[in-house]
N, CA, C and O atoms as CSV, one atom per row, in Angstrom:
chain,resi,resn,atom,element,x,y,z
A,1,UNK,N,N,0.841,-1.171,0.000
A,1,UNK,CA,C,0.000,0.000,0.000
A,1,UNK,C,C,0.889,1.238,0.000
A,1,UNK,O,O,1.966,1.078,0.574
A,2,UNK,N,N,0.607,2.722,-0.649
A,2,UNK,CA,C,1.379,3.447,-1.070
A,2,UNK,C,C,0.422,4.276,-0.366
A,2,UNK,O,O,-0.768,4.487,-0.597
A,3,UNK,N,N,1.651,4.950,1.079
A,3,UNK,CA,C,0.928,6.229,2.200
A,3,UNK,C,C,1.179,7.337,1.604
A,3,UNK,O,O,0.297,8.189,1.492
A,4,UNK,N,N,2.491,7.526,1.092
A,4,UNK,CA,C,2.418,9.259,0.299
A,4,UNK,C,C,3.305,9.127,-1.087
A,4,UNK,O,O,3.966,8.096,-1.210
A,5,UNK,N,N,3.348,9.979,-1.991
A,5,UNK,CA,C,4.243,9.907,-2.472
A,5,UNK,C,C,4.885,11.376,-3.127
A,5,UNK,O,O,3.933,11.707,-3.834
A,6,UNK,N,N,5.490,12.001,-3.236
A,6,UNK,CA,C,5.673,13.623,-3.922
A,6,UNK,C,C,6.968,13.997,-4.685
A,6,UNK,O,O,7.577,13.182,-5.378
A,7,UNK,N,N,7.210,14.817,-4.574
A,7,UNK,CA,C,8.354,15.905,-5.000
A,7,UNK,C,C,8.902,16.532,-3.776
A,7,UNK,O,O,8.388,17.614,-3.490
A,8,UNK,N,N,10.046,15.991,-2.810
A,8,UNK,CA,C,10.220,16.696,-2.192
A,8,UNK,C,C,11.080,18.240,-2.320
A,8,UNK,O,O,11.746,18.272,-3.356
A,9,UNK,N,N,11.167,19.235,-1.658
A,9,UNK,CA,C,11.545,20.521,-2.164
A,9,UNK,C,C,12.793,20.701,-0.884
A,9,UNK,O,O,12.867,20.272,0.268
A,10,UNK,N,N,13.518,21.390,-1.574
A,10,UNK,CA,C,14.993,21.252,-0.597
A,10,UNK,C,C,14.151,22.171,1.302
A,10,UNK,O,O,13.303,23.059,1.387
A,11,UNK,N,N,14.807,21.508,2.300
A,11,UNK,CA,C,14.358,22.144,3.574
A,11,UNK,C,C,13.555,21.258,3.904
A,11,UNK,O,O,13.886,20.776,4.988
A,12,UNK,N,N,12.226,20.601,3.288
A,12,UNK,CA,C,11.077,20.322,3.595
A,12,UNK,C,C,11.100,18.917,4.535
A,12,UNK,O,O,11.841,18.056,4.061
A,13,UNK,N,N,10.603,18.646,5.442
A,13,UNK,CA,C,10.223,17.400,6.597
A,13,UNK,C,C,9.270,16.911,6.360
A,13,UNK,O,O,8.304,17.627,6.097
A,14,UNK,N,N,9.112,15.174,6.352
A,14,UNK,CA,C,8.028,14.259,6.591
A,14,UNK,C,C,8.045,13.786,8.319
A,14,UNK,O,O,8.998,13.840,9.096
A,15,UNK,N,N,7.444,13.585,8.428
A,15,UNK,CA,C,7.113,13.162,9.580
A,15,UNK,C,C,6.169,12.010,9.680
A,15,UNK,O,O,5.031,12.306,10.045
A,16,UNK,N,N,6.446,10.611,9.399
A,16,UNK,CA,C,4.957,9.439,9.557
A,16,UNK,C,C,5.342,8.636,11.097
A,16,UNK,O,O,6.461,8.571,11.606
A,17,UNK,N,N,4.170,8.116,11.593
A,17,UNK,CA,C,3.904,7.892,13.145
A,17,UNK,C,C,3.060,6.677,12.634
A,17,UNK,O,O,2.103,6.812,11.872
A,18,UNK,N,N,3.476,5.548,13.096
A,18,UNK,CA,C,2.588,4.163,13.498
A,18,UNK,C,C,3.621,3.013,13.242
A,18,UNK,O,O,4.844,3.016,13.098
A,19,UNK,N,N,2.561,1.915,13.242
A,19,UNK,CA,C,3.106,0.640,13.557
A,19,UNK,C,C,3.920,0.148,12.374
A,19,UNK,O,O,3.313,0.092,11.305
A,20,UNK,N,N,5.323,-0.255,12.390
A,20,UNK,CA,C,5.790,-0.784,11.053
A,20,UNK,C,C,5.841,-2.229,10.874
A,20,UNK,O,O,5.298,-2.907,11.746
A,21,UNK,N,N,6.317,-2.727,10.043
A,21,UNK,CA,C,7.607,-2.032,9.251
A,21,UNK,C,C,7.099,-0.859,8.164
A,21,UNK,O,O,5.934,-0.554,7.908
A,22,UNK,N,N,7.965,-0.465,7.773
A,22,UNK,CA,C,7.643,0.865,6.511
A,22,UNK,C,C,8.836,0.550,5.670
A,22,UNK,O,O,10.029,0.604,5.969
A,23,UNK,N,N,8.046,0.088,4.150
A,23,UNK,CA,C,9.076,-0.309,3.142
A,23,UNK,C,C,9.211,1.748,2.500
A,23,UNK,O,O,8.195,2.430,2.364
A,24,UNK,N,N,10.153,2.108,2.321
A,24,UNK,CA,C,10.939,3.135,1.644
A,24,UNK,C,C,11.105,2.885,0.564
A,24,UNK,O,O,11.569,1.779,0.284
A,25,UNK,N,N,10.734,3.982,-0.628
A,25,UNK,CA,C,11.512,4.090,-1.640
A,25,UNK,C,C,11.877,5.561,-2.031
A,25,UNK,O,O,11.108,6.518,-1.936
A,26,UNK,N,N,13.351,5.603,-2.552
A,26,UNK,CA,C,13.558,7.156,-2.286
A,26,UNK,C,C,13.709,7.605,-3.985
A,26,UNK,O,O,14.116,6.784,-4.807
A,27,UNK,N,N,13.442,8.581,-4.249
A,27,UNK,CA,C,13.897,8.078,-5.619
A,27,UNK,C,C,15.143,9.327,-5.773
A,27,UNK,O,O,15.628,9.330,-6.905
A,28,UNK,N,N,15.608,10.153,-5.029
A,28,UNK,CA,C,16.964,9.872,-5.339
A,28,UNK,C,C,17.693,10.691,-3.638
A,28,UNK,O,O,17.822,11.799,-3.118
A,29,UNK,N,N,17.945,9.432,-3.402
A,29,UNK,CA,C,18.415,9.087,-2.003
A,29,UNK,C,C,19.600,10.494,-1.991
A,29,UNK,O,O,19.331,11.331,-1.130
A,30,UNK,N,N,20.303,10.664,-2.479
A,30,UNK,CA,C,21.390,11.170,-2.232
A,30,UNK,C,C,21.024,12.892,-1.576
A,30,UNK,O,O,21.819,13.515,-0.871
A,31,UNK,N,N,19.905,13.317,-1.933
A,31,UNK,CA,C,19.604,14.518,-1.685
A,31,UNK,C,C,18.757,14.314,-0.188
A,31,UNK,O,O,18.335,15.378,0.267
A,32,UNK,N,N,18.455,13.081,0.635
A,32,UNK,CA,C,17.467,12.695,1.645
A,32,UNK,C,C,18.800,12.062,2.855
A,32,UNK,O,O,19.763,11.311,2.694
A,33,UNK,N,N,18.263,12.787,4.027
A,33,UNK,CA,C,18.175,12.507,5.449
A,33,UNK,C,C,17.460,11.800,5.988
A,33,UNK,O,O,16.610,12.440,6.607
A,34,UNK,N,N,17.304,10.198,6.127
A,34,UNK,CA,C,16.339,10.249,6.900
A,34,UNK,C,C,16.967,9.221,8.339
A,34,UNK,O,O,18.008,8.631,8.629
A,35,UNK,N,N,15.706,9.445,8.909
A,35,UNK,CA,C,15.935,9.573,10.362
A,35,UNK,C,C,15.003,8.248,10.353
A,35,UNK,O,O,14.458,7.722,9.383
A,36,UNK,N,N,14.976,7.841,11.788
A,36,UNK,CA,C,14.280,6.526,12.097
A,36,UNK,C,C,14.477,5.884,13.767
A,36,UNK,O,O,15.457,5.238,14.136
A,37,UNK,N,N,13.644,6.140,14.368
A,37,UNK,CA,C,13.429,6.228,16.181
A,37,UNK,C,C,14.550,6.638,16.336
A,37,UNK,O,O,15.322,5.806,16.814
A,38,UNK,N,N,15.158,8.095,16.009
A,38,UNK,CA,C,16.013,9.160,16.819
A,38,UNK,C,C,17.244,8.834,16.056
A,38,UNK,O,O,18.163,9.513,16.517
A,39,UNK,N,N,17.792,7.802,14.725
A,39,UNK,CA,C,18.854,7.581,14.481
A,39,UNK,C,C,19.241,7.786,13.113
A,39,UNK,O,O,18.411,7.480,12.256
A,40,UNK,N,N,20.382,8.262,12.743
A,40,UNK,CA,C,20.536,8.262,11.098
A,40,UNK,C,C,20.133,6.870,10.821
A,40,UNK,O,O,20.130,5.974,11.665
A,41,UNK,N,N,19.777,6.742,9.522
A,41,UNK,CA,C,19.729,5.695,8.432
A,41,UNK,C,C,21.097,5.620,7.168
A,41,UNK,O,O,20.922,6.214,6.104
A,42,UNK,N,N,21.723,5.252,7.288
A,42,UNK,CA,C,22.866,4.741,5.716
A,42,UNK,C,C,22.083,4.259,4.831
A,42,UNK,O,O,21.516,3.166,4.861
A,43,UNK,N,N,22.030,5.185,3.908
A,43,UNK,CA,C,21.257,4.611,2.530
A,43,UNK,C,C,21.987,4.241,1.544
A,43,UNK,O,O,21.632,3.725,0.485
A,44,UNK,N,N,23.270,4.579,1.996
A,44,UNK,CA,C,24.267,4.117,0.826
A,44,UNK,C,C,23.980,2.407,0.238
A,44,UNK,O,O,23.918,2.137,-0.961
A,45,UNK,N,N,23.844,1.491,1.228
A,45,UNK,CA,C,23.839,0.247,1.281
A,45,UNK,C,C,22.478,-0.224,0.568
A,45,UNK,O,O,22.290,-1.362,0.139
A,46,UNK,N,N,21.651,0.731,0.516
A,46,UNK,CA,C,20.276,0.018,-0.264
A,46,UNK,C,C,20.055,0.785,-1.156
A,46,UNK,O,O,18.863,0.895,-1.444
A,47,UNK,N,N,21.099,1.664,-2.002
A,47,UNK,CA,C,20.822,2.347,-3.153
A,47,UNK,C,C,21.774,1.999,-4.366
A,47,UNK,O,O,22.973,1.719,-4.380
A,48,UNK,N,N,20.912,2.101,-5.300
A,48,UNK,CA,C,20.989,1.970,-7.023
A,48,UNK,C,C,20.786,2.483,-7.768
A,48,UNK,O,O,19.668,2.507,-8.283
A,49,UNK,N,N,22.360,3.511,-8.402
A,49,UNK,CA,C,21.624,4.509,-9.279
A,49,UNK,C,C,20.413,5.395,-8.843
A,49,UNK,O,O,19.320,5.448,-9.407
A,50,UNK,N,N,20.895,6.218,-7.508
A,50,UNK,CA,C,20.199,7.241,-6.880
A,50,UNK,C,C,18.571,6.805,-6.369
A,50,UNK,O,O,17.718,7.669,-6.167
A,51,UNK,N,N,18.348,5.537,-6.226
A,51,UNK,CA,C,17.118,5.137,-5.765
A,51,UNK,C,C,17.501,4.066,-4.800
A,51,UNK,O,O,18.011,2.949,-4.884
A,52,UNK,N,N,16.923,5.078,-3.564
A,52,UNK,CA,C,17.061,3.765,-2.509
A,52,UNK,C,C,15.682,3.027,-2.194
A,52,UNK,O,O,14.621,3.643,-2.290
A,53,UNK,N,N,15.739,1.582,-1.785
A,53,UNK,CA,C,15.030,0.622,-1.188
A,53,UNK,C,C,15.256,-0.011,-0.138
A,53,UNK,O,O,15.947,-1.020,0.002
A,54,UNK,N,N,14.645,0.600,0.666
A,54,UNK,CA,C,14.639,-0.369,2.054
A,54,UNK,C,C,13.208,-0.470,3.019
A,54,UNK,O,O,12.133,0.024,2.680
A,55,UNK,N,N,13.439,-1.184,4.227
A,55,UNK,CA,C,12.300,-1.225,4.798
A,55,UNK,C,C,13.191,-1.110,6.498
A,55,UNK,O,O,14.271,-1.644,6.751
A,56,UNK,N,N,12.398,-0.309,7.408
A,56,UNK,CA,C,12.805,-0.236,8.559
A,56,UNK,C,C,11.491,-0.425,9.291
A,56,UNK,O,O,10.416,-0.304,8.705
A,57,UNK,N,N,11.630,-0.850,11.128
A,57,UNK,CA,C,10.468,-0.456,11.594
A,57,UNK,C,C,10.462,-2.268,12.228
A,57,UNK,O,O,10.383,-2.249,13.456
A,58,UNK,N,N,10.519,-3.549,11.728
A,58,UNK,CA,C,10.851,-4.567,12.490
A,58,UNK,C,C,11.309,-5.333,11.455
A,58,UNK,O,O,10.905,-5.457,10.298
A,59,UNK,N,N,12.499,-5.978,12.241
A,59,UNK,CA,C,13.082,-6.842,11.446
A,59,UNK,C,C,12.960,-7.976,11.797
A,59,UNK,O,O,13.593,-8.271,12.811
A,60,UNK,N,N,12.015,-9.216,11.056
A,60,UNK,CA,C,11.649,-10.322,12.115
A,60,UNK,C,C,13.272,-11.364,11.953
A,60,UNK,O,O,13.561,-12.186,12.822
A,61,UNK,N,N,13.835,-11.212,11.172
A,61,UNK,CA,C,14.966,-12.307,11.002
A,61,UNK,C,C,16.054,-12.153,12.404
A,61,UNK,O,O,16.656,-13.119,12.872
A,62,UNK,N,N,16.139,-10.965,12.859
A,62,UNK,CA,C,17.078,-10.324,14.181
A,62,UNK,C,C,16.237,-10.035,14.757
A,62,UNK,O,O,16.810,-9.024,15.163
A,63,UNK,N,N,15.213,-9.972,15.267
A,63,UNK,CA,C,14.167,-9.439,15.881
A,63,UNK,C,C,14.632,-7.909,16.510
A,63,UNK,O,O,13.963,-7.410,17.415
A,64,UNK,N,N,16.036,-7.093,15.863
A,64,UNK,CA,C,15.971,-5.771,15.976
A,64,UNK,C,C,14.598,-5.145,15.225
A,64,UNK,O,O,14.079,-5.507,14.169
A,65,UNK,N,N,14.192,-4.050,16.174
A,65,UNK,CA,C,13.044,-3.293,15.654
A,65,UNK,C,C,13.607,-2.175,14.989
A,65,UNK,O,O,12.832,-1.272,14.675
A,66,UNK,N,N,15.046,-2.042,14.662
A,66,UNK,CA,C,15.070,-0.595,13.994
A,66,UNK,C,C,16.515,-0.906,13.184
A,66,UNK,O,O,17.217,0.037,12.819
A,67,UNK,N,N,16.883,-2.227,12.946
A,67,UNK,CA,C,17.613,-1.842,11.863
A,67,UNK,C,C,17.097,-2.025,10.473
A,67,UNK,O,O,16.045,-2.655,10.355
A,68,UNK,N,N,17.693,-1.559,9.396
A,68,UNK,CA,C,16.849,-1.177,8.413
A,68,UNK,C,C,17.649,-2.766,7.425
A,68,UNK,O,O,18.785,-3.212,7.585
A,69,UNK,N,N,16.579,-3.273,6.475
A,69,UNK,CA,C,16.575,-4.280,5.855
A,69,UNK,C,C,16.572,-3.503,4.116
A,69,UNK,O,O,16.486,-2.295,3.897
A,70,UNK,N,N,16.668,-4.386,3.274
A,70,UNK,CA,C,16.566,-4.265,1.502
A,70,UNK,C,C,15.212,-4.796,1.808
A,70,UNK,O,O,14.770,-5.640,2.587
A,71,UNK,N,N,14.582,-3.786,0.675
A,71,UNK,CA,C,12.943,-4.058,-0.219
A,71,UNK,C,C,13.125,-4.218,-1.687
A,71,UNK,O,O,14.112,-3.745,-2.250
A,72,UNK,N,N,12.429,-4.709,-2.162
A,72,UNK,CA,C,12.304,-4.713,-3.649
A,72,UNK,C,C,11.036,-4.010,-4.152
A,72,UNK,O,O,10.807,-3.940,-5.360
């Protein structure tokens, strides 16, 4: 299911609140910060040709709740 999707504009903040996981797609990571329960995210590792994919929010394989996994 697809919660938002836009054009972000340089400065501008998202802010989403609830239960995850939350699959990400950035479409061009290199210009994006993002954050995730109070911590940077490395997007280097889930990006391709300026589009990152990942999913953060629970990881059932480590049962860490906040490190971030690959999406397709």
């Amino acid at each position: 299911m697809l919660l938002y999707a836009d054009l972000g504009r340089t400065g501008q903040t998202r802010r989403y609140i609830g239960a995850g996981p939350f699959r990400i797609k950035l479409g061009y990571s290199p210009g994006v910060r993002l954050r995730f329960n109070g911590g940077d995210v490395d997007l280097q590792p889930f990006t391709r040709r300026d589009v990152a994919n990942l999913t953060v929010g629970a990881n059932a394989q480590s049962g860490d709740a906040s490190e971030p996994t690959p999406s397709t």
